[in-house]
C-alpha positions in Angstrom: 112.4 54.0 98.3 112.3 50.3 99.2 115.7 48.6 100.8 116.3 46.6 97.9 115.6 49.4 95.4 118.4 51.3 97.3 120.3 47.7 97.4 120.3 47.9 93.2 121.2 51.6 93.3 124.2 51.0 95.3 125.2 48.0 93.6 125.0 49.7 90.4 126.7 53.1 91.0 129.6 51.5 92.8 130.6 49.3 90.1 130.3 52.5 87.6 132.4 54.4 90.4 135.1 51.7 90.5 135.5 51.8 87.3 135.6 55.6 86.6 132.8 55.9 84.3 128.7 56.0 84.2 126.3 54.4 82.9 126.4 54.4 78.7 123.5 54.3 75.9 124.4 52.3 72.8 124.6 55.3 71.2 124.5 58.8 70.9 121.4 60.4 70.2 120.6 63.6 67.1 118.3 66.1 68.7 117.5 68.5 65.9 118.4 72.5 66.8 114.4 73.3 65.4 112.6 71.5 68.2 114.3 74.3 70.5 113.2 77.6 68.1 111.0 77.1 65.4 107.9 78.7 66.4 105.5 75.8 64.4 107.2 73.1 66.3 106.6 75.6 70.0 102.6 75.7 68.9 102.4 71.9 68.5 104.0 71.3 71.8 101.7 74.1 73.5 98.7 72.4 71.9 99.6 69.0 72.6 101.5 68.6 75.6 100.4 72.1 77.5 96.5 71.8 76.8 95.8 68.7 77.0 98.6 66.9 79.9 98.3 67.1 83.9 101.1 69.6 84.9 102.4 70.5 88.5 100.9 73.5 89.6 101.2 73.7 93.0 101.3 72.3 96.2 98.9 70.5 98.4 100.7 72.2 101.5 100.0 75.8 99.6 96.4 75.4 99.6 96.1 73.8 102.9 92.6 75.6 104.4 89.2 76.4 103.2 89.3 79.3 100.9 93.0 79.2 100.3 93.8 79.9 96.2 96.6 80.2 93.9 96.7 81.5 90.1 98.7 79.5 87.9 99.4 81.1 84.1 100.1 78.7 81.7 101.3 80.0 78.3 98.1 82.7 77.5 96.2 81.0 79.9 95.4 82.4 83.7 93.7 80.0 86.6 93.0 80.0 89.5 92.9 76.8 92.2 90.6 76.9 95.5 90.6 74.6 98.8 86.8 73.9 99.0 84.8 73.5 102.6 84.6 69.7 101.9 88.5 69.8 101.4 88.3 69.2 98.0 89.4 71.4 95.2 88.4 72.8 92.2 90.3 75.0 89.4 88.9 77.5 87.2 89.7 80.1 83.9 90.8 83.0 85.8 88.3 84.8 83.3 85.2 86.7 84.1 82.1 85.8 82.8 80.9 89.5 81.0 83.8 90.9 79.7 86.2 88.4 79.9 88.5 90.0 82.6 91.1 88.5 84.5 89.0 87.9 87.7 92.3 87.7 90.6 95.3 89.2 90.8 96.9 87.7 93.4 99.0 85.0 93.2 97.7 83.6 96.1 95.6 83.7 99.9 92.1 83.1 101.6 88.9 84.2 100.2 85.6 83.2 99.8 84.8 85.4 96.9 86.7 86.7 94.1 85.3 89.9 92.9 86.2 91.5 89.0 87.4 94.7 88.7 85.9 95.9 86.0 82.2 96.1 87.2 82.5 93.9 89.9 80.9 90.7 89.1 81.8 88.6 92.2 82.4 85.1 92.3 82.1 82.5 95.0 85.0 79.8 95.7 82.9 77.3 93.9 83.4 79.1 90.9 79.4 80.4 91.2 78.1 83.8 90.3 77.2 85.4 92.9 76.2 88.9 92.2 75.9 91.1 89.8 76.0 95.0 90.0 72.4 96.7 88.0 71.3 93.1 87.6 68.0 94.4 86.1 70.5 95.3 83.0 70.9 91.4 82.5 67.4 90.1 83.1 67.5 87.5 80.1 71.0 86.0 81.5 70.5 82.6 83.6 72.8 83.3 86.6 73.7 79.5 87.0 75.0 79.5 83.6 77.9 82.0 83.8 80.0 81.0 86.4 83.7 80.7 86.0 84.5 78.0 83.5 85.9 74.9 85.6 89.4 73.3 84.7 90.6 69.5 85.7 92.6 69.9 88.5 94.0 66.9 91.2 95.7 66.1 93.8 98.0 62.9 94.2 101.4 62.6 96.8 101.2 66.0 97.7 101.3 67.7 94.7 98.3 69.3 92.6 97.7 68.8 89.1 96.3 71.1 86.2 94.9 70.2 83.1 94.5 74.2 81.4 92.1 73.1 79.1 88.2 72.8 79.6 86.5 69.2 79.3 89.9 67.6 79.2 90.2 64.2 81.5 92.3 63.8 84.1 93.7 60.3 85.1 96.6 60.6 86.8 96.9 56.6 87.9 96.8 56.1 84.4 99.4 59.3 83.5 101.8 58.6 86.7 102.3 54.9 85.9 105.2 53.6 87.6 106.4 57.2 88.3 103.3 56.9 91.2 105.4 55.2 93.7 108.6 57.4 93.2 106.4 60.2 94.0 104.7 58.7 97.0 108.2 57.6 98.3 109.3 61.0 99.1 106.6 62.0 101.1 105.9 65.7 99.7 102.3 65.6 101.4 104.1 66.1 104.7 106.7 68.9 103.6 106.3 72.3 104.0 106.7 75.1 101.2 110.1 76.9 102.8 110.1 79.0 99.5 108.7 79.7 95.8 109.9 81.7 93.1 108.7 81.9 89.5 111.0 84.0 87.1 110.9 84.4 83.4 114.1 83.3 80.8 115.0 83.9 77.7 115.6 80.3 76.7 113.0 77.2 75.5 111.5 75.6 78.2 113.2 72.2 77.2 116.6 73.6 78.4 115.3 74.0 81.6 114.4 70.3 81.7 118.0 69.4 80.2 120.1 71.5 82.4 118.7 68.6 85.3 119.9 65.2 83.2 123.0 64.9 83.5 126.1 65.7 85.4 129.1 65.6 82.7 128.5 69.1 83.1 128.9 69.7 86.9 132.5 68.8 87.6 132.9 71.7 84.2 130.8 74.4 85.2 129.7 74.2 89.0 132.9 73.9 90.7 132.3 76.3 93.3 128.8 75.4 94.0 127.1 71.6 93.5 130.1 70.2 92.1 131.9 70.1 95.3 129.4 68.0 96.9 128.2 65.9 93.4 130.3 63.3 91.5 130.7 63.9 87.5 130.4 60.1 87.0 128.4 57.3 88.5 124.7 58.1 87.5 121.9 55.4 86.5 118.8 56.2 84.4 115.5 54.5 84.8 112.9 54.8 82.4 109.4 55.1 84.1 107.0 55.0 81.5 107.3 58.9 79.1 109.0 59.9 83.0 112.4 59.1 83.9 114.5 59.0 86.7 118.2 59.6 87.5 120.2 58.8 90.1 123.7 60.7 91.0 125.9 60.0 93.6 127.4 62.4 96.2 131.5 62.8 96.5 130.7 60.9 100.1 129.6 58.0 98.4 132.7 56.1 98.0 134.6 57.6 100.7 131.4 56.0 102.9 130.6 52.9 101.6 134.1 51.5 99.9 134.4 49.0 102.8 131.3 48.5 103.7 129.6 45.0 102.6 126.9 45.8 100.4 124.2 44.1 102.0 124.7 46.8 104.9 125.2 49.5 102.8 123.1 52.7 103.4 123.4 55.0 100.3 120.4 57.5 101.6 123.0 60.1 102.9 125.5 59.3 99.6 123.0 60.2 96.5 120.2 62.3 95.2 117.0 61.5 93.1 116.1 63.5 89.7 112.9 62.6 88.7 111.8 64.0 85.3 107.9 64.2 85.6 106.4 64.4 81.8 106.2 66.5 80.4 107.9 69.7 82.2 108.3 69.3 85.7 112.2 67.9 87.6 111.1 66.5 91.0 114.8 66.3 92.8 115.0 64.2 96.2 118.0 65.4 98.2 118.9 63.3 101.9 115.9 65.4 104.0 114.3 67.6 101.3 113.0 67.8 98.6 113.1 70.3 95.6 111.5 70.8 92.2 110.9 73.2 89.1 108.3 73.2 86.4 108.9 75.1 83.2 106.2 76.5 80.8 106.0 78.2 77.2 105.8 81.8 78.2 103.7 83.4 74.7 103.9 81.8 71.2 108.1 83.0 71.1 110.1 79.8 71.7 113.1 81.6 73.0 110.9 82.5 76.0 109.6 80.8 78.9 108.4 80.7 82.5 110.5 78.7 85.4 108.3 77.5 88.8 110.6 77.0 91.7 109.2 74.7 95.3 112.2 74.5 97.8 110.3 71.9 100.7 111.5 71.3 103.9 110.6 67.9 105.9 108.1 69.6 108.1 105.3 72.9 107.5 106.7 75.0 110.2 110.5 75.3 110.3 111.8 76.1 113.2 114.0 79.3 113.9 116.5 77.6 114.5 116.6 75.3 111.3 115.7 78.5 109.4 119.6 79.2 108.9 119.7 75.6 107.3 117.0 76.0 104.7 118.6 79.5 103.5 121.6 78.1 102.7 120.3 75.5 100.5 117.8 78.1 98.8 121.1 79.8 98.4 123.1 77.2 97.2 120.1 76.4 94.7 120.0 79.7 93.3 123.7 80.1 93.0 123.5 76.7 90.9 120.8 76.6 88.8 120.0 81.0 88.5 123.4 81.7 88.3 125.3 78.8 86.6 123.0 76.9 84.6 120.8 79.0 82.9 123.0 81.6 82.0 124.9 79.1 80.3 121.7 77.3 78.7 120.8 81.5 77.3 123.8 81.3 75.3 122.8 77.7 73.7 119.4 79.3 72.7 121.1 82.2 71.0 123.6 79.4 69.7 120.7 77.8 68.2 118.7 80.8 66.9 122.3 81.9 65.1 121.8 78.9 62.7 125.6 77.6 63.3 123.7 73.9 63.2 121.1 72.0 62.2 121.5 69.7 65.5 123.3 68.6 68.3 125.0 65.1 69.7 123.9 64.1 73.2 126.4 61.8 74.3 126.5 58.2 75.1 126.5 59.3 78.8 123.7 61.4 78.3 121.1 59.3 78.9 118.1 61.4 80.5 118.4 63.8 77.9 117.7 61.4 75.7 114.8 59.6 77.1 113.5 63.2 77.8 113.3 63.9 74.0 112.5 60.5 72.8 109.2 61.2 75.6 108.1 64.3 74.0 108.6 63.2 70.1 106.7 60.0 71.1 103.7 61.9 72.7 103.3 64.7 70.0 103.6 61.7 67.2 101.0 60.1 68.8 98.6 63.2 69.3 
């Protein structure tokens, strides 16, 4: 980010620091129980936001050579994304064309053909039929015409975009907005994929999203992991568009920068970024790295759903001796968010489903959770 974005940042999380608080909304905000486990209200989103919006899939660094592909499901539906010759790449249904089989298995690697299992229709990496077993058995079929159906996909800052539905555009200039230039700021198309996880819950995939937007819990829950290092108070929302951004500071902050002027203030080391990329992906800047988790419906049950975790480091190849480094904050990671948070975020979606409420209060100084929401009932009224 620029110097006088980081100048504003500063200015704006030591006052709230000084004066033992953070940032307030006018009011607190009524998010109704429903949105979290009626099963009507889970098909609208999966029809409105997961068919039709660009989601993070991947990234650029996993897919870096000529034949190199990953499968991505997405609620019921199964693609697959391949680096093209030209450098270019292209998604498709992960569904074969004469039975309608899942076509690869893997979740990812190099090849420049995909072949089903079933009879063994084989595919090119251009999504192109390439040959068919007894093909004297299919002599009315136009060859051209049943290759595998192609998805929108994209690439922008480093990070590839899916849209899981057929004929659907794709403008992410348009879709990014001013969340563009947060994105291009932390310079993901030079990172390296240190590790990747995905791992099913048994919670809706909003509370995935909620668990990163605000930190009135941390000083609570994570006293032994993150909230040793994070401060419970101090944080600044910005809305970007239907994204958002948040802003913590570290416990070093005011130990730091107290007596520092502020026009030479450097908060870099003292904070980290949470950017909340619409509609289901937390993009989370930390000092030299850079971590973020996507969450998808995982069937048509809205207690369920499918967590994506990326942990990058600054450079593709880490070095052994770094290697040490990068465990302990994959470790520090999962003890946080695995351990603490959604454990705790499982017993709010049984909470829920027990019918004890009809809603819940987010709290004045719970501001991301309620630009989040206000996001997603703005997009599915206007759908």
């Amino acid at each position: 980010m620029d110097a006088a974005t980081k100048r504003r940042w500063g200015d704006q999380m030591f006052a709230l620091l000084a004066a033992n608080t953070t940032q307030m909304a006018d009011r607190e905000y009524v998010q109704p129980v429903a949105d979290y486990v009626d099963p009507g209200h889970a098909g609208r989103e999966r029809d409105l936001l997961f068919r039709r919006t660009p989601l993070i899939v991947a990234t650029s660094d996993e897919l870096s050579e000529p034949g190199a592909f990953r499968t991505v499901d997405i609620d019921g539906i199964s693609a697959v994304i391949v680096r093209q010759d030209d450098g270019s790449l292209r998604a498709f249904h992960n569904v074969c064309r004469h039975r309608g089989c899942r076509v690869v298995d893997a979740e990812c690697g190099t090849a420049r053909t995909f072949t089903c299992k079933f009879h063994s229709w084989v595919y090119g990496g251009d999504g192109a039929l390439r040959y068919v077993p007894m093909v004297e058995a299919f002599a009315g079929m136009d060859r051209a015409e049943r290759g595998l159906v192609p998805l929108p996909v994209a690439e922008r800052h480093g990070l590839v975009w899916l849209v899981p539905t057929a004929g659907q555009p794709l403008d992410l200039d348009s879709f990014l907005g001013p969340m563009s230039d947060a994105l291009a700021a932390m310079r993901i198309a030079e990172a390296g994929v240190f590790r990747f996880e995905h791992f099913a819950e048994n919670l809706n995939w909003k509370l995935v999203v909620d668990t990163f937007l605000e930190l009135y819990h941390v000083p609570h829950l994570h006293t032994k992991t993150v909230g040793r290092y994070l401060e419970g108070r101090g944080a600044i929302h910005e809305q970007l568009g239907c994204h958002s951004r948040f802003i913590a500071p570290r416990k070093s902050f005011m130990p730091a920068l107290k007596d520092v002027p502020p026009d030479q203030r450097d908060i870099s080391d003292h904070m980290l970024v949470i950017n909340r990329v619409f509609p289901n992906a937390v993009v989370i800047w930390q000092r030299d790295h850079v971590e973020f988790w996507t969450a998808t419906p995982d069937g048509g049950d809205p207690n369920r759903c499918m967590v994506r975790l990326w942990l990058l480091s600054p450079t593709k190849v880490v070095s052994e001796a770094d290697r040490v480094k990068w465990e302990k904050n994959w470790t520090i990671v999962k003890d946080t968010v695995r351990d603490e948070d959604f454990p705790m975020a499982c017993t709010i979606q049984k909470g829920f489903s027990g019918g004890a409420q009809d809603h819940v209060v987010f709290g004045r100084n719970e501001i991301g959770l309620h630009d989040f929401h206000r996001a997603l009932k703005e997009a599915l009224a206007a759908a």
